[in-house]
Backbone atoms as SQL, in Angstrom:
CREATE TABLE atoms (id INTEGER PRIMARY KEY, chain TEXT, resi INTEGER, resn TEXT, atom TEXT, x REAL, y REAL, z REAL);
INSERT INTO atoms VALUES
  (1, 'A', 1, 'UNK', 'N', 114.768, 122.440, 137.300),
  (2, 'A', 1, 'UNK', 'CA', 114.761, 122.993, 135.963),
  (3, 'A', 1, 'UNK', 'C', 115.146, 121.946, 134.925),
  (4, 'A', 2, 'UNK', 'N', 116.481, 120.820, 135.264),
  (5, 'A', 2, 'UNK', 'CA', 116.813, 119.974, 134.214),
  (6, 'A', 2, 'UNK', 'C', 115.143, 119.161, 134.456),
  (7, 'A', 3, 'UNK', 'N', 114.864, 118.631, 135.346),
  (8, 'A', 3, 'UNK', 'CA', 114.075, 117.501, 135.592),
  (9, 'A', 3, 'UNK', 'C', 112.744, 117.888, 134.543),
  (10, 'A', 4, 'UNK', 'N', 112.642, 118.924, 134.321),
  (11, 'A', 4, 'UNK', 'CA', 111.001, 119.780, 133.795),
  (12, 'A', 4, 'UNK', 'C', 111.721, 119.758, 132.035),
  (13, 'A', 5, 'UNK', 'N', 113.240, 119.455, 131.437),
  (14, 'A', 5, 'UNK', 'CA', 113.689, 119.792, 130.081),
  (15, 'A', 5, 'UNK', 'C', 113.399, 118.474, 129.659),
  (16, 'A', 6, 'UNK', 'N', 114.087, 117.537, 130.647),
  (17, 'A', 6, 'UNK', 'CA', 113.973, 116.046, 130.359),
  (18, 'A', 6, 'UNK', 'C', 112.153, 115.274, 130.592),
  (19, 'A', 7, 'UNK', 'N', 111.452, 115.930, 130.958),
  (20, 'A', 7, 'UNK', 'CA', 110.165, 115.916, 130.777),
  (21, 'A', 7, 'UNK', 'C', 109.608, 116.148, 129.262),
  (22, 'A', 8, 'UNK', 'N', 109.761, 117.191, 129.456),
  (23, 'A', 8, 'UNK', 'CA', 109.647, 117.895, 127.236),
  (24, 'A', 8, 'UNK', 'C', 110.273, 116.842, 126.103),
  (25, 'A', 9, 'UNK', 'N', 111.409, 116.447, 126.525),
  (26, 'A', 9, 'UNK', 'CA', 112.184, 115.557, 125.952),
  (27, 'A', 9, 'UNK', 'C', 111.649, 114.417, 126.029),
  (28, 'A', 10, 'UNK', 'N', 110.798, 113.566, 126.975),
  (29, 'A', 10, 'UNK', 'CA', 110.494, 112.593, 127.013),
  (30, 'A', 10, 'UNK', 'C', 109.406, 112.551, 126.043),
  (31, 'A', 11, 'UNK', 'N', 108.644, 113.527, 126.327),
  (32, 'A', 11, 'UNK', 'CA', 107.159, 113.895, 125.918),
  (33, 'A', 11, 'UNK', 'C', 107.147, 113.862, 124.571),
  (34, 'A', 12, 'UNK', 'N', 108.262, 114.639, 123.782),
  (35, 'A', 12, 'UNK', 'CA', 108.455, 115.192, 122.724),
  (36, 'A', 12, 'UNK', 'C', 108.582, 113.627, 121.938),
  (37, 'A', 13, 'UNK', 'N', 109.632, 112.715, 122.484),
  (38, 'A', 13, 'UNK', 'CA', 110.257, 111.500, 121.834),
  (39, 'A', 13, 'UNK', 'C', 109.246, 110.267, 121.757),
  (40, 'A', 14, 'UNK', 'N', 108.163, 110.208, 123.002),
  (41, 'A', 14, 'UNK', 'CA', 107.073, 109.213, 122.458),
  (42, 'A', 14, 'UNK', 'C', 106.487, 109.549, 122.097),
  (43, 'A', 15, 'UNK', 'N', 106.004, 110.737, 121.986),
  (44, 'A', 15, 'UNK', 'CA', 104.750, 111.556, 120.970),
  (45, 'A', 15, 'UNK', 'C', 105.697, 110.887, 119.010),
  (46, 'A', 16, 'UNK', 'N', 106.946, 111.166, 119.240),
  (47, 'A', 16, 'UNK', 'CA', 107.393, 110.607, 117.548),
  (48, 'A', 16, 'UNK', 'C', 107.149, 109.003, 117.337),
  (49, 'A', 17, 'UNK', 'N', 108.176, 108.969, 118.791),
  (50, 'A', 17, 'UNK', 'CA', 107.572, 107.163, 118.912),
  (51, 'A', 17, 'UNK', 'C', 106.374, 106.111, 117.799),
  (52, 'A', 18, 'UNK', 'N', 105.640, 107.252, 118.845),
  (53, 'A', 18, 'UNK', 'CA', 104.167, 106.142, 118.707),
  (54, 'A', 18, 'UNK', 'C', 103.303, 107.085, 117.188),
  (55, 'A', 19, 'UNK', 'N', 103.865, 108.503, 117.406),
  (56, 'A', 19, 'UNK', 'CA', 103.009, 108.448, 115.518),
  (57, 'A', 19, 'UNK', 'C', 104.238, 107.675, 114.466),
  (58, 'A', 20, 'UNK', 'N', 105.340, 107.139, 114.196),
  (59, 'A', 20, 'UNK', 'CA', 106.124, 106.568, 114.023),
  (60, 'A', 20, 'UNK', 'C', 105.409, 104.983, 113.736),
  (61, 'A', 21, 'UNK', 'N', 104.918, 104.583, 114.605),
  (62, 'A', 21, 'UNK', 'CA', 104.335, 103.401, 115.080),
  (63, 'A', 21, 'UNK', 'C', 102.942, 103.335, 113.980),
  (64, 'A', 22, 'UNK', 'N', 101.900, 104.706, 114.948),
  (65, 'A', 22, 'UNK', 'CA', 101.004, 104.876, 113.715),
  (66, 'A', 22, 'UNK', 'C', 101.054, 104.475, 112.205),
  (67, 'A', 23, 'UNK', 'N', 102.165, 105.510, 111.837),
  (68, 'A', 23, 'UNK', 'CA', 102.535, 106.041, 110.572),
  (69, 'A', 23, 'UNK', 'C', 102.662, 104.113, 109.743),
  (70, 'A', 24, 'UNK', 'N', 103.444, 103.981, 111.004),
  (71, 'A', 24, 'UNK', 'CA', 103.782, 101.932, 110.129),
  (72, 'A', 24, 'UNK', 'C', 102.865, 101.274, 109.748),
  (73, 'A', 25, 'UNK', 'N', 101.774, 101.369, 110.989),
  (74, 'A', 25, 'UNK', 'CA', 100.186, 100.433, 110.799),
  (75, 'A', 25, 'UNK', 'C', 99.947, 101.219, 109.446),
  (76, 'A', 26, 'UNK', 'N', 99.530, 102.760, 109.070),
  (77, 'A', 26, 'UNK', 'CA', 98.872, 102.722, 108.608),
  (78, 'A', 26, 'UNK', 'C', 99.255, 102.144, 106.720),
  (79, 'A', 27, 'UNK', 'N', 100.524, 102.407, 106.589),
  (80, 'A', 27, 'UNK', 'CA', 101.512, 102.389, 105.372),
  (81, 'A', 27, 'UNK', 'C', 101.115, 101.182, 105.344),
  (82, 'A', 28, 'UNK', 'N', 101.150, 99.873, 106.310),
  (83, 'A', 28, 'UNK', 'CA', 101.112, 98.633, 105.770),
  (84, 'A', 28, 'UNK', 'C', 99.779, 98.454, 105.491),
  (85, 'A', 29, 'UNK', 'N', 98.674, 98.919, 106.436),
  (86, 'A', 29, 'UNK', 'CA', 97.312, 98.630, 105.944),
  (87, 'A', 29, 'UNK', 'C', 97.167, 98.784, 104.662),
  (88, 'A', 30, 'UNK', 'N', 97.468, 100.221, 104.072),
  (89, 'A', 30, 'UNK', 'CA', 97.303, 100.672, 102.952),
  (90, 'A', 30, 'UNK', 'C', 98.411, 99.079, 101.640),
  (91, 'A', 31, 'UNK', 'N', 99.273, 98.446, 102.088),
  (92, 'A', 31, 'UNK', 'CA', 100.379, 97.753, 101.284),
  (93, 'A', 31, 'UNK', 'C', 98.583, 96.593, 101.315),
  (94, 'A', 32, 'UNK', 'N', 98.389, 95.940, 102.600),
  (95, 'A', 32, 'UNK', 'CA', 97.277, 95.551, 102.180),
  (96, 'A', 32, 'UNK', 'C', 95.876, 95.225, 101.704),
  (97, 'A', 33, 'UNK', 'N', 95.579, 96.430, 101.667),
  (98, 'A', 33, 'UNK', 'CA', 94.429, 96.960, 100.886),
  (99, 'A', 33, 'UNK', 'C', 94.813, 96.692, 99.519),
  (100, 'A', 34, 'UNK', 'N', 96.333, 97.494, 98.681),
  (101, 'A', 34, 'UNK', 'CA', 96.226, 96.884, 97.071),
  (102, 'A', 34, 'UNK', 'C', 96.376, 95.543, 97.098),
  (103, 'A', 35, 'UNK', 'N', 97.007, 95.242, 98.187),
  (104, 'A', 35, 'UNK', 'CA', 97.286, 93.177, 97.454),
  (105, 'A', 35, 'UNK', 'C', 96.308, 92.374, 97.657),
  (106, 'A', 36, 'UNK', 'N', 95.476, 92.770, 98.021),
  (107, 'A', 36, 'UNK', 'CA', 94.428, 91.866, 98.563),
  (108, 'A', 36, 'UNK', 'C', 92.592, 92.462, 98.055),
  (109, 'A', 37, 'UNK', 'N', 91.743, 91.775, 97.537),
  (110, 'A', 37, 'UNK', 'CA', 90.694, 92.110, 97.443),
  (111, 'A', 37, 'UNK', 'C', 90.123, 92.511, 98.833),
  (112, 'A', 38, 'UNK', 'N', 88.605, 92.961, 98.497),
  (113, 'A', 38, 'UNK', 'CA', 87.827, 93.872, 99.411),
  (114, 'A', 38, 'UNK', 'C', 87.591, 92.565, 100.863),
  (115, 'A', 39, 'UNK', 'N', 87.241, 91.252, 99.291),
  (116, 'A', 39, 'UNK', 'CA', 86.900, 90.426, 100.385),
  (117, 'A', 39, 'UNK', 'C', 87.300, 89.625, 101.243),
  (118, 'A', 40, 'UNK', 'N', 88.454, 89.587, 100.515),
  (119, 'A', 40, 'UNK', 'CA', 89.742, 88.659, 101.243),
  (120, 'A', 40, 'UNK', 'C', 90.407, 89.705, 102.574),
  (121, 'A', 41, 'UNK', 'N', 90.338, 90.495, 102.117),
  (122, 'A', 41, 'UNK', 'CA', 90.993, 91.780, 103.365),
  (123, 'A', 41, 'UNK', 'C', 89.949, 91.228, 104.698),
  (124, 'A', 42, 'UNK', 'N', 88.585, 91.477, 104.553),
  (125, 'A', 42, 'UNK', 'CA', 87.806, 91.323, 105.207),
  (126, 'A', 42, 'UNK', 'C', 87.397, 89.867, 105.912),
  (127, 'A', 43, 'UNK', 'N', 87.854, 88.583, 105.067),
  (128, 'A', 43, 'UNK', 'CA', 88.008, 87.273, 105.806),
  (129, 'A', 43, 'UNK', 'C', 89.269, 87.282, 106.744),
  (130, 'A', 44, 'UNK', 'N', 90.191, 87.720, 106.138),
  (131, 'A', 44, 'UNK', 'CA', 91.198, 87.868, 106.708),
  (132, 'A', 44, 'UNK', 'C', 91.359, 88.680, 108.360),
  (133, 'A', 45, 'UNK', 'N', 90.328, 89.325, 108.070),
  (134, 'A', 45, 'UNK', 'CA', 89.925, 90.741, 109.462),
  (135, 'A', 45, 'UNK', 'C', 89.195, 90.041, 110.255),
  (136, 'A', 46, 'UNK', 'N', 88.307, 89.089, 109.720),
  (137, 'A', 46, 'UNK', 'CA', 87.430, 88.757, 111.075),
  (138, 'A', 46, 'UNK', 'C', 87.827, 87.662, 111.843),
  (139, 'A', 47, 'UNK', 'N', 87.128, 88.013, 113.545),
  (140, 'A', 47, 'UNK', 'CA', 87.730, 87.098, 114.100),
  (141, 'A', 47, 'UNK', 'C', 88.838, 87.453, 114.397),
  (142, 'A', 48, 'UNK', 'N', 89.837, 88.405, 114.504),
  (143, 'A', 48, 'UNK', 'CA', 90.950, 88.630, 114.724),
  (144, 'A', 48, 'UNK', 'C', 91.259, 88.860, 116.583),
  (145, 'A', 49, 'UNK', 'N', 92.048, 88.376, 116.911),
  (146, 'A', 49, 'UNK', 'CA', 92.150, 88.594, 118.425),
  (147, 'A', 49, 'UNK', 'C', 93.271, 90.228, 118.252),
  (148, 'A', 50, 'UNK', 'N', 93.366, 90.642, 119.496),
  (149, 'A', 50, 'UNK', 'CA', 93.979, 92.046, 119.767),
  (150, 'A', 50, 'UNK', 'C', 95.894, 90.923, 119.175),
  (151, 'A', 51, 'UNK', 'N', 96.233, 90.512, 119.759),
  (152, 'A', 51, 'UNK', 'CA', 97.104, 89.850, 119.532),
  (153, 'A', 51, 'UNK', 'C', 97.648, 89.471, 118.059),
  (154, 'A', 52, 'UNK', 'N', 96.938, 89.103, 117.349),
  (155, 'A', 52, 'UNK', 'CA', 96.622, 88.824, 116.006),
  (156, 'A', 52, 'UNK', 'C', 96.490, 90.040, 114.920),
  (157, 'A', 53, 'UNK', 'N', 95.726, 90.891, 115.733),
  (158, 'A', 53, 'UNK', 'CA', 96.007, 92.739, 115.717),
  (159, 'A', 53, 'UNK', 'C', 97.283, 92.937, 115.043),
  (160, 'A', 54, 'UNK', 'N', 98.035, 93.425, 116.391),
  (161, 'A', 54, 'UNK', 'CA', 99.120, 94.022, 116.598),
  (162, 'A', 54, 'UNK', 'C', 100.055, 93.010, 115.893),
  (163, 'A', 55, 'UNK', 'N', 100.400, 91.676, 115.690),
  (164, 'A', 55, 'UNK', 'CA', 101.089, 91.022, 115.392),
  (165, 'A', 55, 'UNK', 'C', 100.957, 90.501, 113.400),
  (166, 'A', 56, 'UNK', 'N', 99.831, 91.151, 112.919),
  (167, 'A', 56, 'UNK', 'CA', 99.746, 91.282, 111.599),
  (168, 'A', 56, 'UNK', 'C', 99.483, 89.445, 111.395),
  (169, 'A', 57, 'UNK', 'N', 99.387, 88.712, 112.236),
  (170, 'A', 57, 'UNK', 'CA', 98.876, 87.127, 111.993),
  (171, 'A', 57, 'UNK', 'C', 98.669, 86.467, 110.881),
  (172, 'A', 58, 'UNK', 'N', 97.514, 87.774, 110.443),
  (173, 'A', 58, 'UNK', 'CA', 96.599, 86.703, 109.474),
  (174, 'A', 58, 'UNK', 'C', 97.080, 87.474, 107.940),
  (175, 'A', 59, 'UNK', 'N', 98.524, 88.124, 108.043),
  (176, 'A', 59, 'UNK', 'CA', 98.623, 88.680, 106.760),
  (177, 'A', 59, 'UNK', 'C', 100.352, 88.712, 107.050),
  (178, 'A', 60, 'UNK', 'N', 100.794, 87.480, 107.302),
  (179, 'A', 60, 'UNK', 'CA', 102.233, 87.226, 107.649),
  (180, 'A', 60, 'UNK', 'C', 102.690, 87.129, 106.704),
  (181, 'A', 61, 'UNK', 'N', 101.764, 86.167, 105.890),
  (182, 'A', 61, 'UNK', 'CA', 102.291, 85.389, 104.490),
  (183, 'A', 61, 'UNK', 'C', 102.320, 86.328, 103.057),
  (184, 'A', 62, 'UNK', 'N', 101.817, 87.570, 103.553),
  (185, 'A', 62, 'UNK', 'CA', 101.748, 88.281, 102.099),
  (186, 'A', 62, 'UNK', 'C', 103.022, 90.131, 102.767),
  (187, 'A', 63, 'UNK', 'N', 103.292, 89.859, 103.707),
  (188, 'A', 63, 'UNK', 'CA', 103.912, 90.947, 104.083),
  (189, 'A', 63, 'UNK', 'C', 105.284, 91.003, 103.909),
  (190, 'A', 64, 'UNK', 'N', 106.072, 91.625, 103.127),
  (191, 'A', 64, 'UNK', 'CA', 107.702, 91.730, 102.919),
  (192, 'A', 64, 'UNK', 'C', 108.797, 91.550, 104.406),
  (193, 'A', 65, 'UNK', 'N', 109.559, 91.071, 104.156),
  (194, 'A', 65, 'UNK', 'CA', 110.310, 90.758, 105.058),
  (195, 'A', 65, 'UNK', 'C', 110.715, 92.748, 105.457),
  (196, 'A', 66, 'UNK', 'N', 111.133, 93.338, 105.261),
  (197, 'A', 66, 'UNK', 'CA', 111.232, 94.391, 105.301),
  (198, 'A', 66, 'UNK', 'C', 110.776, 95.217, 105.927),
  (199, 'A', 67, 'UNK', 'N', 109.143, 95.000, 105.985),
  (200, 'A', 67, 'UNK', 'CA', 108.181, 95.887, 106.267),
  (201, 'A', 67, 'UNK', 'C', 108.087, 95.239, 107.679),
  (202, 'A', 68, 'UNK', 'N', 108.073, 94.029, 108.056),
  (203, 'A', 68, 'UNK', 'CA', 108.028, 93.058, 109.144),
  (204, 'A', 68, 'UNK', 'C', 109.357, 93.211, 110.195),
  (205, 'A', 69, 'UNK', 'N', 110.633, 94.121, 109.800),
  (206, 'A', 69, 'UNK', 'CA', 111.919, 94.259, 109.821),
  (207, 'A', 69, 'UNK', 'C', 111.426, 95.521, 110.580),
  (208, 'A', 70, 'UNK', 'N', 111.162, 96.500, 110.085),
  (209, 'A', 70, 'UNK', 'CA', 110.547, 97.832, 110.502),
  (210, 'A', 70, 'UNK', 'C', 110.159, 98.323, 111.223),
  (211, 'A', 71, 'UNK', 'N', 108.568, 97.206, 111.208),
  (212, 'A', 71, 'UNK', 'CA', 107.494, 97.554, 111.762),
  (213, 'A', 71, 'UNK', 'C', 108.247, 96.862, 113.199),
  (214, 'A', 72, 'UNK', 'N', 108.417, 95.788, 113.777),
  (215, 'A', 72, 'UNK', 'CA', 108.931, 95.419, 114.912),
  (216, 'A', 72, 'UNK', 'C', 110.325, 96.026, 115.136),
  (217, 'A', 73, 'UNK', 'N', 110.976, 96.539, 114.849),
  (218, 'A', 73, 'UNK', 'CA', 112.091, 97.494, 115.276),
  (219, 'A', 73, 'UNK', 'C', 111.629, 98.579, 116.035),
  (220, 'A', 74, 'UNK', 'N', 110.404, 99.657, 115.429),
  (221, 'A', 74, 'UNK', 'CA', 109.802, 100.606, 115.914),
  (222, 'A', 74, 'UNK', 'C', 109.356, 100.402, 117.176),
  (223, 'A', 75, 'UNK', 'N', 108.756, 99.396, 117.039),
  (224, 'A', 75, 'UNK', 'CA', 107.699, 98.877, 118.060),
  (225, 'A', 75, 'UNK', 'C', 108.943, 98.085, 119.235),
  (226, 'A', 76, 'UNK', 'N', 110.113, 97.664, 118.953),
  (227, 'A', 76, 'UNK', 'CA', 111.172, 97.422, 120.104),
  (228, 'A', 76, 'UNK', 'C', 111.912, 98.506, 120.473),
  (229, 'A', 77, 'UNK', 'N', 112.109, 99.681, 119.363),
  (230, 'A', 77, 'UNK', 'CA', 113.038, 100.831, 120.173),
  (231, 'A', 77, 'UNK', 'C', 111.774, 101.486, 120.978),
  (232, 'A', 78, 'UNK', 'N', 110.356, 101.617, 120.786),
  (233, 'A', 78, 'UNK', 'CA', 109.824, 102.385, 121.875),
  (234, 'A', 78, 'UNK', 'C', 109.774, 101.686, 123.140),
  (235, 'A', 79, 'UNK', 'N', 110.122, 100.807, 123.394),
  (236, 'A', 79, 'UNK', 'CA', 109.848, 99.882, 124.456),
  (237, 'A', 79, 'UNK', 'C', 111.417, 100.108, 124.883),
  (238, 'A', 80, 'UNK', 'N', 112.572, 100.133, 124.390),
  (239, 'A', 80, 'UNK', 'CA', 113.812, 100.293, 124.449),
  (240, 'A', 80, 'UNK', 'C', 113.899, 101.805, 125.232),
  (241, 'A', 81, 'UNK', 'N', 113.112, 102.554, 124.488),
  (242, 'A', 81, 'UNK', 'CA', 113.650, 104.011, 124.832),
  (243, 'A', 81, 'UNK', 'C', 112.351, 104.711, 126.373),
  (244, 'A', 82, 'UNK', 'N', 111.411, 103.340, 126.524),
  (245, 'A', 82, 'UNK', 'CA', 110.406, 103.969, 127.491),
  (246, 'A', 82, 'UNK', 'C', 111.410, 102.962, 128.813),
  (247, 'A', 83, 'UNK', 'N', 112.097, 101.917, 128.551),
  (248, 'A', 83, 'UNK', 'CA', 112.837, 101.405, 129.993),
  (249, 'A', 83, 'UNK', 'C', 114.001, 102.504, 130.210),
  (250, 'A', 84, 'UNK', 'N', 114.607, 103.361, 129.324),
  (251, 'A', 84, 'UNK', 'CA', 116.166, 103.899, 129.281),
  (252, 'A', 84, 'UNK', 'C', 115.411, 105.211, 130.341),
  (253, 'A', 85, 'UNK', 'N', 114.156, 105.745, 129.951),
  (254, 'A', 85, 'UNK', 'CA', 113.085, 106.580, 130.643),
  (255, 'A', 85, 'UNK', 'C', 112.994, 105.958, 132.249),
  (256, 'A', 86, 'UNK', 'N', 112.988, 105.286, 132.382),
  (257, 'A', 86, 'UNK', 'CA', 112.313, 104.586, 133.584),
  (258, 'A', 86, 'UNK', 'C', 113.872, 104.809, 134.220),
  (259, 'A', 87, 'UNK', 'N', 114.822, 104.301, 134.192),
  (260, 'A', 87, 'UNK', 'CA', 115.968, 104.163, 134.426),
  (261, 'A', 87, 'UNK', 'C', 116.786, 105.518, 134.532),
  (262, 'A', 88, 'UNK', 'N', 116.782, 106.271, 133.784),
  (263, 'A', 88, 'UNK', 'CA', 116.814, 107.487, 134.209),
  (264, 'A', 88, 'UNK', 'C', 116.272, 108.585, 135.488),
  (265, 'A', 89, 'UNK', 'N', 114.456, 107.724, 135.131),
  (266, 'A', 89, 'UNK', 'CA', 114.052, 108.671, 136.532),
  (267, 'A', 89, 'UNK', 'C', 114.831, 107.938, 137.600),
  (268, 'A', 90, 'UNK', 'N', 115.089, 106.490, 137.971),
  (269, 'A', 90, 'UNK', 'CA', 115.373, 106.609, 139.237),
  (270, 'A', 90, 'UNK', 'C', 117.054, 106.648, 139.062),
  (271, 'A', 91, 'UNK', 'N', 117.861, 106.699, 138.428),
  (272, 'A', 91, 'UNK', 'CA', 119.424, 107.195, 138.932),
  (273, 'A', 91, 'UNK', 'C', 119.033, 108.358, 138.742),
  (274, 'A', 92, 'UNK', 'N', 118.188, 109.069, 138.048),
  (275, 'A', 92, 'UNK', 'CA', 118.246, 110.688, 138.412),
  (276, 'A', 92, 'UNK', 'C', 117.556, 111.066, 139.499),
  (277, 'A', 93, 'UNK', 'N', 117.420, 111.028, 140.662),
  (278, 'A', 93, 'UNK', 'CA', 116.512, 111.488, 141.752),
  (279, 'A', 93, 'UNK', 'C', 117.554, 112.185, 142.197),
  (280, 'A', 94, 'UNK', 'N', 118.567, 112.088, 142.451),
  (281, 'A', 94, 'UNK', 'CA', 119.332, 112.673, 143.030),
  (282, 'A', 94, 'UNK', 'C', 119.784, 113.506, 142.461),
  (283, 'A', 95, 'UNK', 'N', 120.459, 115.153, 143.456),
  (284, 'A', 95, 'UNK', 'CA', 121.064, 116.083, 142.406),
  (285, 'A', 95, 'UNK', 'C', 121.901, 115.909, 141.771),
  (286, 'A', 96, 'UNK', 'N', 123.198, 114.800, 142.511),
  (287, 'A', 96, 'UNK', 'CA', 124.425, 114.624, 142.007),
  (288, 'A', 96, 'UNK', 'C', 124.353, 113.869, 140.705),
  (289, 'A', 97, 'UNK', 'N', 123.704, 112.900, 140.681),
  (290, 'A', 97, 'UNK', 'CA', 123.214, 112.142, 139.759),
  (291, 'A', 97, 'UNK', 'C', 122.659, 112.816, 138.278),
  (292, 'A', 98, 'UNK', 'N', 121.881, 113.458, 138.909),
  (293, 'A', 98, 'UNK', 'CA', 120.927, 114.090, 137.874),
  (294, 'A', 98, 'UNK', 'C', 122.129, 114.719, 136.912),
  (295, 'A', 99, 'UNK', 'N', 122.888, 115.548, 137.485),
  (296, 'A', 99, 'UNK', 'CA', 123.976, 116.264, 136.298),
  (297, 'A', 99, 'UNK', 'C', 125.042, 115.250, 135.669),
  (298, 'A', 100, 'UNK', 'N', 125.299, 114.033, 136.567),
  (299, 'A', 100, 'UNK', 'CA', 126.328, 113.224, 135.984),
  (300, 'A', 100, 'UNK', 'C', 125.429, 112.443, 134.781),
  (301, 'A', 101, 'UNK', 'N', 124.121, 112.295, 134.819),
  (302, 'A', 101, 'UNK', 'CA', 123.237, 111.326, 133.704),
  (303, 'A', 101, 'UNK', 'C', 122.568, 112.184, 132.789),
  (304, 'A', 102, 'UNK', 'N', 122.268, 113.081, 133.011),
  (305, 'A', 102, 'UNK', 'CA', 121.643, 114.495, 131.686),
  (306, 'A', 102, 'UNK', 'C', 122.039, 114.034, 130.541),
  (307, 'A', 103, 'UNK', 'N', 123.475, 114.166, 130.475),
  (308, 'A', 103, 'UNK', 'CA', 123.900, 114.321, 129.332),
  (309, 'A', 103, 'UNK', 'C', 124.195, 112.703, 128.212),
  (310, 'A', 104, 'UNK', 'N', 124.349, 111.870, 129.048),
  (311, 'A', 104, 'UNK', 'CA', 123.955, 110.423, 128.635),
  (312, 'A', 104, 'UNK', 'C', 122.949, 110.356, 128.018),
  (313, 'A', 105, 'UNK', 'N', 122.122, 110.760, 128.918),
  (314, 'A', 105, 'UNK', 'CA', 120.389, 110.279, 128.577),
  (315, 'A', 105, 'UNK', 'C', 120.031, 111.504, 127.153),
  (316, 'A', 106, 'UNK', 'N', 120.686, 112.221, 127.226),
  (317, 'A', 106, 'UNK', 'CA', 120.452, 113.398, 125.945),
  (318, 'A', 106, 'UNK', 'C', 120.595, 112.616, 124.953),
  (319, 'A', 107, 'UNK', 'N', 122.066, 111.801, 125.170),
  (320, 'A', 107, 'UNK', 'CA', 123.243, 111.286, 123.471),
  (321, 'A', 107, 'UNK', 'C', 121.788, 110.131, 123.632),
  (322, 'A', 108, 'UNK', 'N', 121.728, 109.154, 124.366),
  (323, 'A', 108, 'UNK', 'CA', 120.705, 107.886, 124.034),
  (324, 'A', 108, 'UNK', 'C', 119.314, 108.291, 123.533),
  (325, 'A', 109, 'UNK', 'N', 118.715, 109.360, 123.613),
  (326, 'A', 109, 'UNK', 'CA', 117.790, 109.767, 123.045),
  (327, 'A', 109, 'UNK', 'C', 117.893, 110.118, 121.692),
  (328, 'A', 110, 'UNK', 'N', 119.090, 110.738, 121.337),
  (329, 'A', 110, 'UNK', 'CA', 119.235, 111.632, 120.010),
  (330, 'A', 110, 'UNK', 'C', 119.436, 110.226, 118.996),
  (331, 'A', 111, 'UNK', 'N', 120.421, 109.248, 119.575),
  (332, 'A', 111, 'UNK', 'CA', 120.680, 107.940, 118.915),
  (333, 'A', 111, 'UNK', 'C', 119.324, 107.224, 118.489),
  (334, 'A', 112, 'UNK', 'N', 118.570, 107.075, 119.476),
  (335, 'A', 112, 'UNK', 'CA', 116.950, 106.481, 119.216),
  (336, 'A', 112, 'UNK', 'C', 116.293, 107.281, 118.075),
  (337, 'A', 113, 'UNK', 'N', 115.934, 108.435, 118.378),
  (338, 'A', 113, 'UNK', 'CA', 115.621, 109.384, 117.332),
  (339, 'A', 113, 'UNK', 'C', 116.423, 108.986, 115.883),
  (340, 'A', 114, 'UNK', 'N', 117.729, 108.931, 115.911),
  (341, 'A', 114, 'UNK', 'CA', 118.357, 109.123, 114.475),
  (342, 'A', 114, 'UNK', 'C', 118.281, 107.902, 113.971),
  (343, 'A', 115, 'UNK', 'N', 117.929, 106.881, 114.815),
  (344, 'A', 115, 'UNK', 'CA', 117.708, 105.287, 113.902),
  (345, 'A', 115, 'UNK', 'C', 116.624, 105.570, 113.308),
  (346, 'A', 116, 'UNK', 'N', 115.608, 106.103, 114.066),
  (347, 'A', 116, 'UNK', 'CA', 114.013, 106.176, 113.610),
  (348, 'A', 116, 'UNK', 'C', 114.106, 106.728, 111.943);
């Protein structure tokens, strides 16, 4: 029964995660769409590797320290909060376990959540 709450809970927290994540790409796209012309957006776009993607590369130099502060925080607590996941399933396999870590893994979730 806990194992099926902490499922929901997991489910529930990268589903915020990653529209969280979304929500960042899309806010900054939109930051560079006004600063930048149609065509410069678009030199800037091509040619882009997946890497270069995700890592905003070719628009380092016009992006606020802030937004760059943010956007990689998000993108390190989901990676933070999908190992604390991993780590959980296996000290929780056990019954004894499972009730002594519930409530840990509750507070480290709610903490992740309330930075977000």
């Amino acid at each position: 029964m806990i194992a099926l709450h902490i499922f929901f809970i997991v489910l529930l927290y990268n589903a915020v995660l990653l529209l969280s994540f979304f929500y960042t790409r899309m806010k900054m796209w939109k930051f560079f769409s006004d600063m930048l012309s149609n065509s410069n957006r678009r030199k800037r776009v091509k040619n882009q590797s997946l890497k270069e993607w995700f890592l905003y590369k070719n628009f380092w130099d016009i992006m606020p320290m802030y937004k760059k502060i943010l956007y990689f925080s998000i993108f390190g607590l989901y990676f933070v909060f999908m190992i604390s996941n991993i780590l959980c399933e296996v000290f929780c396999s056990s019954v004894d376990m499972e009730k002594a870590l519930v409530p840990l893994y509750a507070v480290i979730n709610v903490i992740i959540v309330l930075i977000i």
